[in-house]
C-alpha positions in Angstrom: 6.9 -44.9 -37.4 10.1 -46.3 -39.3 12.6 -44.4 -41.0 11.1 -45.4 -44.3 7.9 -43.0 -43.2 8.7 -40.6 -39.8 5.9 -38.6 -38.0 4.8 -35.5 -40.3 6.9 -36.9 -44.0 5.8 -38.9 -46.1 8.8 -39.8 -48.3 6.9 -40.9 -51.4 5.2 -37.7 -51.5 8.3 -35.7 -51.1 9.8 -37.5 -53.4 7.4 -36.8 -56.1 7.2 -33.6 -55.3 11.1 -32.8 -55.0 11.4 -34.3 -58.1 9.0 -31.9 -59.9 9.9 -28.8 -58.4 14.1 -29.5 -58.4 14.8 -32.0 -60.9 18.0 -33.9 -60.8 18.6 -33.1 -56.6 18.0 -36.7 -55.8 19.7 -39.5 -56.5 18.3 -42.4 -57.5 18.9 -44.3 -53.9 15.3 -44.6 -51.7 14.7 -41.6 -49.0 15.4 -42.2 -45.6 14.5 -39.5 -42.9 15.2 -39.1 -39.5 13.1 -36.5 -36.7 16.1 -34.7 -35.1 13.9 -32.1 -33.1 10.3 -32.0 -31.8 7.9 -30.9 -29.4 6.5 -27.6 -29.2 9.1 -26.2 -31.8 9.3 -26.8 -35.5 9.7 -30.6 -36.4 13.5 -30.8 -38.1 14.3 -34.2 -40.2 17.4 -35.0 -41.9 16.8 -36.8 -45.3 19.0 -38.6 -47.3 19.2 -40.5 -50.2 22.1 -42.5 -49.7 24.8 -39.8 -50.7 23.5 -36.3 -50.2 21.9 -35.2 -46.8 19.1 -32.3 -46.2 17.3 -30.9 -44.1 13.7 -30.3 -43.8 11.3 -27.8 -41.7 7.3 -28.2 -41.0 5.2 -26.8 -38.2 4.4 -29.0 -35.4 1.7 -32.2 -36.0 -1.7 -30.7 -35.2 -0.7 -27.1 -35.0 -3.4 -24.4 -35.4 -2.1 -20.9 -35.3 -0.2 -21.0 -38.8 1.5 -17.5 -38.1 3.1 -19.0 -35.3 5.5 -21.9 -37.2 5.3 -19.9 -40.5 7.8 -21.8 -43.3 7.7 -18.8 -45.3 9.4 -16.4 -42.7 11.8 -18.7 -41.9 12.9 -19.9 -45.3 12.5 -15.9 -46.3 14.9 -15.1 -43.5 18.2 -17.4 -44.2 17.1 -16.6 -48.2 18.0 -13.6 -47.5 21.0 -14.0 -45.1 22.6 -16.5 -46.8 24.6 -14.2 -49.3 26.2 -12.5 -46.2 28.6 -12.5 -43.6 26.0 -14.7 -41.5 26.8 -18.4 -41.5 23.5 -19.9 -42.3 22.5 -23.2 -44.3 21.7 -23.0 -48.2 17.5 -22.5 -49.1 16.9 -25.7 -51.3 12.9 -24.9 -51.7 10.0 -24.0 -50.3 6.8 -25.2 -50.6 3.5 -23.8 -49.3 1.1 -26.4 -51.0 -0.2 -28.7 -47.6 -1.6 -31.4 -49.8 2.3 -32.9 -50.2 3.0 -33.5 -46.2 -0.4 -31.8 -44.6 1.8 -28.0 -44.1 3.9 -26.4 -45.5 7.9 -27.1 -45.4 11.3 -26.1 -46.5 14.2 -28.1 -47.8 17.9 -26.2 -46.6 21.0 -28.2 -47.0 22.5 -30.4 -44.7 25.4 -28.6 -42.5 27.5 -30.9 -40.5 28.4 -29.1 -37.0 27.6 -29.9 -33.1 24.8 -28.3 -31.4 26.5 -27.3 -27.8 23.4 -27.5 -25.1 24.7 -28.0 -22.1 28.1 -26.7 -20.3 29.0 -30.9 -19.5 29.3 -31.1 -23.4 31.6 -28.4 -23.7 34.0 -30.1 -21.7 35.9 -31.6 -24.1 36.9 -28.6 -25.5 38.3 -27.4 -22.6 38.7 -24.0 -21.4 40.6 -22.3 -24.1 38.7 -23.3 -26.6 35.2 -23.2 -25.1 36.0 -19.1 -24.4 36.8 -18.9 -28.2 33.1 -20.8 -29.5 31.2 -18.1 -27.2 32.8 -15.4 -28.4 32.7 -16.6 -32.3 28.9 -16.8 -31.0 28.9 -13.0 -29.9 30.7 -12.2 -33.1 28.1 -13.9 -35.2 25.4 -11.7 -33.7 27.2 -8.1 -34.4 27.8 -9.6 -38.2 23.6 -10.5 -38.4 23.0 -7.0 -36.7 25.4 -5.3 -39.4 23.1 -6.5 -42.2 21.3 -4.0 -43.7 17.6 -5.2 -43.7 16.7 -3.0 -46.9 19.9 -4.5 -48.9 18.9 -8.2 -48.1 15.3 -7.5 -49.3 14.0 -7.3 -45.2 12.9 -4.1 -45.3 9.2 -5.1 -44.4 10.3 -8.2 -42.1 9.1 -6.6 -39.1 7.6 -3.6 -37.2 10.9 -1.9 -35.4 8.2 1.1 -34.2 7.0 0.4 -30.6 8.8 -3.1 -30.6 9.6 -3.1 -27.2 6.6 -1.9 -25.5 4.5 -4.3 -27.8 7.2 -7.5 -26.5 6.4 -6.3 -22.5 2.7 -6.3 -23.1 3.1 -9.6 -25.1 5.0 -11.4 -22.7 2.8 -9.5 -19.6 -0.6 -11.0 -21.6 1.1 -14.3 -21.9 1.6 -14.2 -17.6 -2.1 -13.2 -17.3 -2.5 -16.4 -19.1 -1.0 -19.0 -17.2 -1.4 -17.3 -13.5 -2.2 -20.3 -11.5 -0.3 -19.3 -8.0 1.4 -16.2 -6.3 4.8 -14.8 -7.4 6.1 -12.6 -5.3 8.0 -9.3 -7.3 6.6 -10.3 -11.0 4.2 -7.9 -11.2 6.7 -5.6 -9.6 9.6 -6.7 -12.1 6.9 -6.3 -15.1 5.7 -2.7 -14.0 9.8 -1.8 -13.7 10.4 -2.3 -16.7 7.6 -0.4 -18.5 9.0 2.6 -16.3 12.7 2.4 -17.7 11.9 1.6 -21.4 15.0 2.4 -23.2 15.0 4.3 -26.3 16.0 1.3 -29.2 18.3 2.0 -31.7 18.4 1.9 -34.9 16.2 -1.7 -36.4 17.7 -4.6 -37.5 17.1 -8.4 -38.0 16.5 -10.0 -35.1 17.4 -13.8 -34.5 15.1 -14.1 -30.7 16.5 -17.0 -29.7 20.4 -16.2 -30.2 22.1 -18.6 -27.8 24.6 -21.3 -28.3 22.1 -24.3 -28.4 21.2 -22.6 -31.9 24.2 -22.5 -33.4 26.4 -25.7 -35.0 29.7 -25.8 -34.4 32.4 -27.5 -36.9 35.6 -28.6 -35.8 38.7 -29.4 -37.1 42.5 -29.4 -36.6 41.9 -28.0 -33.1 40.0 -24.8 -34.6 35.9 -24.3 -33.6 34.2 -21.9 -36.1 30.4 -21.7 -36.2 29.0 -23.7 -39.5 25.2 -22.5 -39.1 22.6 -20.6 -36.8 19.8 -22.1 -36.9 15.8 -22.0 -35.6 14.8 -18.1 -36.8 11.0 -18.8 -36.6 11.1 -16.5 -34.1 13.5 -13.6 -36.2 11.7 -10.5 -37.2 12.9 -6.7 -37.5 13.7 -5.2 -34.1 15.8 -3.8 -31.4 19.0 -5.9 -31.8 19.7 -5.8 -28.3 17.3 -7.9 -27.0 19.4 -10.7 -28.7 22.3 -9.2 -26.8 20.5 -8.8 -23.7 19.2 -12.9 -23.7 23.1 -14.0 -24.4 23.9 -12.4 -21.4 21.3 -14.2 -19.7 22.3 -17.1 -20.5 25.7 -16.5 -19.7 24.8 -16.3 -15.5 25.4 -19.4 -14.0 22.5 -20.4 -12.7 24.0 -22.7 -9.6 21.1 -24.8 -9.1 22.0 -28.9 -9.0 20.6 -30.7 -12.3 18.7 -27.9 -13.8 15.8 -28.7 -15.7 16.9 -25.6 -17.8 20.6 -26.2 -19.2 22.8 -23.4 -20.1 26.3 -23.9 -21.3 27.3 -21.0 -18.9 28.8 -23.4 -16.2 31.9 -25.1 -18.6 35.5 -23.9 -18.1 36.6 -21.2 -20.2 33.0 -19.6 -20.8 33.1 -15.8 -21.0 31.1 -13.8 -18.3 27.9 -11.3 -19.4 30.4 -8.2 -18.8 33.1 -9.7 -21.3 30.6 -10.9 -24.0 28.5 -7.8 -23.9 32.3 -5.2 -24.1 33.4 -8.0 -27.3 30.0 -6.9 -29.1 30.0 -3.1 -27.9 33.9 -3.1 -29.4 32.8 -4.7 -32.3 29.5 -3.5 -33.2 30.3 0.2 -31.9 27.0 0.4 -30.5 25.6 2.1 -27.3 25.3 -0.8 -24.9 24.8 1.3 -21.2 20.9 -0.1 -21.5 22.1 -3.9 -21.7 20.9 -4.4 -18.0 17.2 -3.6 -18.6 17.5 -5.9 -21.9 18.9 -8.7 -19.8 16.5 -8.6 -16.6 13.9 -8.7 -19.7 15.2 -11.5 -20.7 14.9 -13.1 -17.2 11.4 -12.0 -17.0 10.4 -13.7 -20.3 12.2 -16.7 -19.3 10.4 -16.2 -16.2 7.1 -16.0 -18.1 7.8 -19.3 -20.2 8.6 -21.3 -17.0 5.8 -20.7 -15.3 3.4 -21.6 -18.3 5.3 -24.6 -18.5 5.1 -25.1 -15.3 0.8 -24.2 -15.1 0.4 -27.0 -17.3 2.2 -29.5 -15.4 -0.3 -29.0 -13.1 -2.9 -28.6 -15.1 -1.6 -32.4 -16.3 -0.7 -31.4 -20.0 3.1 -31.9 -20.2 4.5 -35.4 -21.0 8.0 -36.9 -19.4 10.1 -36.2 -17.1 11.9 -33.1 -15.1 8.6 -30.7 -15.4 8.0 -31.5 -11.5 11.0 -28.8 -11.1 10.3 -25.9 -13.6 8.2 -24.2 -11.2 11.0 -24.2 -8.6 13.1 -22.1 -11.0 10.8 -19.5 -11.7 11.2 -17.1 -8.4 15.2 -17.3 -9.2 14.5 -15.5 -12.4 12.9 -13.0 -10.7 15.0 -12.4 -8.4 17.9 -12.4 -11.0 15.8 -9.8 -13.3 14.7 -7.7 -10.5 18.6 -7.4 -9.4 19.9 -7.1 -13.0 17.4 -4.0 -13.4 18.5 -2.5 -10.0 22.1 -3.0 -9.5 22.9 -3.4 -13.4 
């Protein structure tokens, strides 16, 4: 496809219908697009008409299950968030009619910022600064956990009551799904948790994926802040911890050679677990002596997502490269949950 018409937007129609619904955004130059994010995620595009820039969000080509890439919830969520303390990009629009790109999409605005994925990019930061970004990045997450879901309009974004029994027996359905070979201390890790369930404190809007990959980062004059946190699809109303508990785990260094899975944990400068999770306890003022069990959750989902990834490699459903070696990773994250739950 050319730029005039990428995968999933049609320009014209967007055009038209942009047009309509927020007279006087565009300019007169033609649309141009670009995909700047795919596969199983939402598809993200930059448009532009030659002097302003967008963004724009739309479930995945061919998806089926609309509640899983719903547009409304995530254009609901940074709606509501962008009055706050939370650095997220401005809601343009949403629309929910499918006959103007076949789904339905948002429009945000364009934030200029770099996306930090792996700890090789951080490098040129060097260490001082890299430590500061990742804990701007833990200081982020107490501000979207200080939010008051009722005063943004969240109230009903969510269903805090049971939320983490209902995420074990989630992500222990989603294992029954993909079991294709023996893994020794899964089950075992699984049934550990359900024993220790901690008692979550009080709700509040949840990111799920809160790591630095999701954040942009805008630099200038030698000073890092973070410009916008992107991809909620997967926010909700919840025990804030969890996102706590998944920063940590992505803050172990993983020490395996060319990792199909990239952290940033590895670069110079980059804060432990223990010193991110006392900056958001000092911060936040919350209880955080139950981190460990959210973390070795957090390395048993990751755990979980691996190995499906890894069933369908075999099953011959991914396509390109490095899927040969997700499988390899998945007894390392249960080893690293089962330790995290027993040693803390």
């Amino acid at each position: 496809m050319s730029a005039d018409h990428p995968p999933g937007l049609d320009l014209d129609r967007l055009r038209d219908h942009l047009d309509r619904a927020r007279p006087g955004l565009l300019g007169r130059g033609p649309l141009t697009a670009r995909l700047i994010e795919g596969g199983r995620s939402n598809l993200t595009y930059t448009v532009t008409d030659g002097d302003a820039r967008w963004v724009v969000r739309r479930p995945p080509l061919g998806h089926v299950l609309a509640t899983a890439h719903d547009m409304r919830r995530e254009h609901r969520v940074i709606s509501a968030l962008h009055p706050t303390a939370v650095p997220v990009p401005r809601p343009v629009l949403l629309c929910e009619d499918e006959s103007v790109l076949g789904a339905p999409f948002y429009v945000m605005e364009f934030v200029a910022g770099t996306p930090y994925r792996t700890a090789e990019q951080l490098l040129p930061l060097g260490p001082e600064r890299t430590r500061a970004v990742v804990l701007g990045l833990v200081d982020a997450l107490v501000d979207l956990h200080a939010v008051d879901p009722r005063e943004v309009g969240l109230e009903d974004f969510g269903r805090p009551e049971g939320f983490l029994d209902r995420q074990l027996r989630r992500w222990g359905k989603q294992l029954a799904a993909s079991r294709g070979r023996e893994l020794p201390g899964i089950d075992e890790l699984h049934a550990a948790l359900g024993r220790t369930l901690p008692a979550s404190p009080a709700p509040a809007v949840v990111h799920g994926d809160f790591r630095l990959d999701n954040v942009l980062i805008e630099s200038s004059d030698g000073t890092d802040r973070i410009a916008a946190v992107l991809d909620w699809e997967m926010s909700t109303l919840g025990d804030p911890l969890t996102d706590l508990g998944l920063l940590a785990m992505y803050s172990v260094r993983l020490e395996v050679p060319d990792s199909p899975v990239s952290t940033t944990a590895g670069a110079p400068g980059h804060p432990d677990p223990a010193e991110l999770v006392e900056r958001y306890a000092a911060r936040s003022g919350r209880d955080v002596s139950a981190v460990p069990w959210y973390t070795a959750f957090a390395w048993f989902k990751l755990a979980v997502i691996l190995e499906g990834i890894h069933y369908r490699y075999t099953q011959g459903q991914t396509v390109g490269s490095g899927f040969d070696r997700i499988g390899e990773l998945v007894p390392l994250f249960i080893e690293h949950g089962l330790t995290t739950l027993q040693e803390g």
